[in-house]
N, C-alpha and C positions, 0 to 999 in steps of 0.2 A: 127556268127551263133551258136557256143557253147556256149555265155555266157549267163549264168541264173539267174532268179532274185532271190536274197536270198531272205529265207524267215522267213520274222520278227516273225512272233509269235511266231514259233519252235525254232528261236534261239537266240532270246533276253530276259538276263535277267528278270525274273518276280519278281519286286519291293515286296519283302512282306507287305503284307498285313499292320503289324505290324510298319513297318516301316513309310509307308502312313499315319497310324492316328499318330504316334508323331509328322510328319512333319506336320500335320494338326493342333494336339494340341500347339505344339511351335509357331505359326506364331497365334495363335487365341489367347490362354490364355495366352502366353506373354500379351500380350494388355489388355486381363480382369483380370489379377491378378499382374499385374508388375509384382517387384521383390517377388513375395509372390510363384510365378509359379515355378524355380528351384528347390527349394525343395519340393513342390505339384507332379513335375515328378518325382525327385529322389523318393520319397514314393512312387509313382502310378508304379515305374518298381521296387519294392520287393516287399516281400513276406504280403499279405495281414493279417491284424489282425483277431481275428475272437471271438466271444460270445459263451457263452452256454445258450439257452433260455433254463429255466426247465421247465420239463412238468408234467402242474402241477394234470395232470389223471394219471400218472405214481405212482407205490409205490415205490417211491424213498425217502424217507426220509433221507437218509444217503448219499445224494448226496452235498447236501449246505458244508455238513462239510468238506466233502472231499473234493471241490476244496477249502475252506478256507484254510485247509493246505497248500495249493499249494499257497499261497499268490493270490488266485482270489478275486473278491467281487462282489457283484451283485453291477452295478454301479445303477439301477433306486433306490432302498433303500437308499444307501445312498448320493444320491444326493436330493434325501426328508427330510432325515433325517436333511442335513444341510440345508437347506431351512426352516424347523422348526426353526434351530439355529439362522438362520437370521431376523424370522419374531419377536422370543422371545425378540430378540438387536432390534429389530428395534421398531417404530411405526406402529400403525397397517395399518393405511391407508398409511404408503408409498413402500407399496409391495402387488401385489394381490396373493390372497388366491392361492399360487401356487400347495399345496397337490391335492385340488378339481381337478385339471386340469390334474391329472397324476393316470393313472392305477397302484396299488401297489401288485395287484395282478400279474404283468406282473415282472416275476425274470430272472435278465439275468448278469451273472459272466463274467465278464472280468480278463486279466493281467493290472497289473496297465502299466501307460506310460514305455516305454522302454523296459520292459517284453516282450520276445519273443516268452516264450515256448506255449508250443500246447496242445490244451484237447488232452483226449485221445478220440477215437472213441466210441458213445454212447451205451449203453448198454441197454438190456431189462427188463423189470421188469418180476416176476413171473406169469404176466398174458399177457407177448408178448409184453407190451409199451412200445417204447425208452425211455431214461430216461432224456435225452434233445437234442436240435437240433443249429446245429454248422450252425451258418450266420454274415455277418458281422452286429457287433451290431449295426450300426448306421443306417442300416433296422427296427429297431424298432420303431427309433422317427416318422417318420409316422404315424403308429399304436400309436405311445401313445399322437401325434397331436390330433387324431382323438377322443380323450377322449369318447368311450365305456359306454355306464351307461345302468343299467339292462333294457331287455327286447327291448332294440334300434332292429329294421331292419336294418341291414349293409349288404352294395353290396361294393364285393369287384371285379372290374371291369376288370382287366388285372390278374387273381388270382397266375396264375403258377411261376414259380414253387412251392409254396405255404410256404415260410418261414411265410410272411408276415398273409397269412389265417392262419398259424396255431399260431399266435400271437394274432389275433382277438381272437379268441376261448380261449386261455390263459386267459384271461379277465373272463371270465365265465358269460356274461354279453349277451351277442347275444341271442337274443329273436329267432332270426331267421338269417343266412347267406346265402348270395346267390355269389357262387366265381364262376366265370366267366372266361375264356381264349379263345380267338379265335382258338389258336391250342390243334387240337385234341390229338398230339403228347405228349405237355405238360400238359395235364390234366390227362392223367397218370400220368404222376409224383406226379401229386397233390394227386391223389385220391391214391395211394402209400404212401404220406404223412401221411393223415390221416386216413389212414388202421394202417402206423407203432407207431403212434403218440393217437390218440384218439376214445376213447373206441365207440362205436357201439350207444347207446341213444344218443351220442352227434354229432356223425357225422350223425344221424336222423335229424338233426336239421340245415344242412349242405346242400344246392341243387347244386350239380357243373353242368354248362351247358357250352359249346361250339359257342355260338354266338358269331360275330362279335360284338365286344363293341361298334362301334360305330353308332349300330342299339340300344342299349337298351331301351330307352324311348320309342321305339315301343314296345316293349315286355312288360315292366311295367315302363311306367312314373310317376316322383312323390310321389315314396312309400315307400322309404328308409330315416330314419331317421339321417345314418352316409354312406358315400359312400368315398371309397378310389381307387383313380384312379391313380395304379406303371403303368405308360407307358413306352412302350420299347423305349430304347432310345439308345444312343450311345456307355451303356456302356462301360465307357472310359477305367476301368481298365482291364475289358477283352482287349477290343481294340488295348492296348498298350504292354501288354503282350500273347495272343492266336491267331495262326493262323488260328487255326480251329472255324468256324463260325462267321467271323470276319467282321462286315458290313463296313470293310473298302476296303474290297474286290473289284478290279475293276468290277466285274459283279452286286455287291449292291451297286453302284453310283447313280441310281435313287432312290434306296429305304431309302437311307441316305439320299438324300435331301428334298426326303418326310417326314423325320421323323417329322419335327415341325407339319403339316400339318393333318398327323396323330396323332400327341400328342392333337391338337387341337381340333379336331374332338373327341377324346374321353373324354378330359375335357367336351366340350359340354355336352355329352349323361352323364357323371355322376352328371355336376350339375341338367340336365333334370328330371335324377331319381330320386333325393334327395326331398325330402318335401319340401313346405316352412318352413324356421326353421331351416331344416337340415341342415348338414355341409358335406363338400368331403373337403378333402386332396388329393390334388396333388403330386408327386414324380416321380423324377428319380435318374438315379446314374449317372449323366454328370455333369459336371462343367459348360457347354455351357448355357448361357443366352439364347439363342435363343431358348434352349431345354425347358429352363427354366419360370425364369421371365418373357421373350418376349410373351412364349403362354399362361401365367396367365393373365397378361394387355390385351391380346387380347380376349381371351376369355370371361372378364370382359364385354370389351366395347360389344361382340356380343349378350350378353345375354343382356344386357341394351335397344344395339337398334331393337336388330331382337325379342327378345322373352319378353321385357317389362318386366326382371327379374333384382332384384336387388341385388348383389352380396355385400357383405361388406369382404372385406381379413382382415383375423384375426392377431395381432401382436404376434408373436413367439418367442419375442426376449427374453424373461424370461427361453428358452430353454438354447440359449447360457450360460445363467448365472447358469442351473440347473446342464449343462452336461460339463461344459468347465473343468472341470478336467480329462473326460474321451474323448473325442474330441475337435480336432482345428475345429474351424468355422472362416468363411469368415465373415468381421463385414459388406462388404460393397453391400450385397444382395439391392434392392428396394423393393424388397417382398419377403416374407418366408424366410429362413435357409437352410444356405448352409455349410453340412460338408465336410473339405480338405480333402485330405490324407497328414501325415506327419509322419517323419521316426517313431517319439517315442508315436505316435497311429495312426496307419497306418487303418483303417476305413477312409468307403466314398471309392471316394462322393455321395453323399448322398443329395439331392435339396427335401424341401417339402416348401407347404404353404398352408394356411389352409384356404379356403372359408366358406362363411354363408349366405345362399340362404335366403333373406331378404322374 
C-alpha cells in the first residue's frame, strides 16, 4: 500500500541536448564522410574561425593595414589575384573567366590556416558605422555564388540574422533588396544590423518584411533577378557545442524532422520569385545531405513536373580551386559545395548550390 511509482521525468537524467546531436552526427556522417568525419568533429567541437567582412560605407581606411600587420588577408583578393596567375600560365580556353564570376568589391580578412588569434571587437567610425563585421567566413561564399551585378533585384529569403544581407549590400550592386525573416524576434537583429553597419540612403533601398518565406511568390512571384535562400537548418556547430536553443532538444524532435520539408518548401518559393534567367543560391550550415543535396534534387524534379520550370544547377567547383587555401571542402558533393570544418581552418560547414531558373 506504501509503494509509489517513481517518477521518471523528475528524476531521470536529462540527455543533453548536445550530446543527442553528436550521437546523431557519429552514426550519420560516419557514413557520408568515412574517415574524413573524425577530424570534421574534432574541428566542429573547437573554437570556431571567424572573418572580418569590411564595411565598405564605413571611413575606415586604416583598417586593411591594420589587420595586415596582424598577418590577416582578405582571402576573396587574393584568391583572384591567383586565378589571374593561373589564367596568365594557362591557355585561355582551359579555365573559365573566373574574375567575372566573383564580387571584388566584397573584402573579407582572414588568419591564415592554423592561425588562431581573434579580431578585436569592431569599432565605429566618426559617423557611428562599425568598421567590419565578425562571421564565419565561409558565409560569404553564398553571396559571392550569387555573383550580384549592378542594379539586380535580390530577395534575400531567410534574411536574419543579417551577416549574409549585409554582404549583399557590400556588393554596392543591389538595385533594390528585399530581406525577409519569418521571425519577428530576428529581424531586430537585422535591422540593428544595418542601423550599425549602413548609412541611411542605402538602407532606403533595403525593404525588411516578416512573412513567412514559404508564402513568397504570393506576395511577389517572379521578380527577383538573384534570390538567396540560408534556410534554417541543423546548424550543426551550434548543435554540437550549445545548449541553449538547441533543436536537438527532446521537445524540437518534430521540428527537426520537418526541417528537410521546410528547406523544401522554401527552395520552392525562392526559385518561384526568381525571374526566368534569374539564379537563387541555396545554403545551410549542416553537413547532412538530406539538408542538403537531397532537398536540391528534389526541388529540381518538383519545379519540372508540378510548375513546368526548368532549373539548370550551376557547377561550383572552380570555387574549390579559388578558395582551397582558405577552406577544406568535401570533393565528393552531387551538387553545389560543401565546406568542412577542420582544426587548421575551422570554417563551415557551409553547403551552397547555385540554380538557374531556365
Amino acid at each position: 500500500r506504501h509503494r509509489h511509482k517513481e517518477k521518471w521525468a523528475a528524476t531521470a537524467p536529462r540527455i543533453p541536448s548536445t550530446r543527442l546531436a553528436l550521437h546523431h552526427f557519429d552514426s550519420s556522417y560516419s557514413l557520408h564522410l568515412g574517415t574524413l568525419w573524425p577530424s570534421v568533429r574534432a574541428a566542429l567541437l573547437c573554437e570556431q574561425k571567424y572573418g572580418a567582412l569590411l564595411n565598405n560605407f564605413a571611413a575606415a581606411d586604416h583598417v586593411p593595414q591594420e589587420l595586415e600587420l596582424l598577418n590577416a588577408t582578405d582571402f576573396i583578393s587574393e584568391a583572384l589575384q591567383k586565378a589571374q596567375h593561373w589564367q596568365q600560365g594557362a591557355a585561355a580556353e582551359m579555365s573559365p573567366p573566373l574574375r567575372t564570376s566573383i564580387s571584388s568589391k566584397i573584402k573579407c580578412y582572414t588568419f591564415p590556416r592554423g592561425d588562431i588569434t581573434r579580431f578585436r571587437p569592431a569599432r565605429p567610425d566618426s559617423l557611428g558605422l562599425l568598421d567590419y563585421y565578425l562571421m564565419d567566413a565561409a558565409s560569404l561564399l553564398p553571396v559571392l555564388a550569387l555573383n550580384v551585378q549592378p542594379d539586380d533585384f535580390v530577395l534575400d529569403l531567410c534574411a536574419a540574422p543579417g551577416g549574409k544581407t549585409l554582404a549583399l549590400l557590400q556588393t554596392g550592386f543591389c538595385g533594390h533588396l528585399a530581406a525577409n525573416d519569418v521571425s519577428i524576434s530576428r529581424t531586430k537583429r537585422l535591422y540593428q544590423i544595418l542601423h550599425s553597419y549602413v548609412p541611411k540612403e542605402v538602407r532606403d533601398t533595403v525593404s525588411v518584411t516578416s512573412y513567412d518565406g514559404r508564402d513568397w511568390d504570393q506576395v511577389e512571384g517572379g521578380t527577383f533577378h538573384k534570390v538567396l535562400v540560408d534556410v534554417p537548418c541543423t546548424t550543426d556547430r551550434h548543435s554540437a557545442m550549445e545548449e541553449d536553443n538547441n533543436i536537438f532538444h527532446k521537445r524540437r524532435t518534430k521540428e527537426r524532422q520537418m526541417l528537410p520539408m521546410l528547406q523544401l518548401e522554401l527552395l520552392m518559393a525562392g526559385i518561384l520569385a526568381a525571374k526566368p534567367g534569374g539564379e537563387v543560391v541555396y545554403s545551410t550550415c549542416s553537413l547532412s545531405p538530406l539538408q542538403n543535396e537531397c532537398v536540391v534534387e528534389r526541388a529540381l524534379d518538383i519545379a519540372e513536373t508540378q510548375f513546368n520550370i526548368s532549373i539548370h544547377a550551376e557547377d561550383l567547383s572552380h570555387f574549390r580551386t579559388l578558395f582551397q587555401d582558405t577552406f577544406s571542402f568535401f570533393s565528393d558533393c552531387r551538387l553545389g559545395e560543401l565546406v568542412l570544418p577542420h582544426l587548421t581552418a575551422n570554417f563551415g560547414p557551409m553547403y551552397f548550390c547555385k540554380l538557374r531558373r531556365m
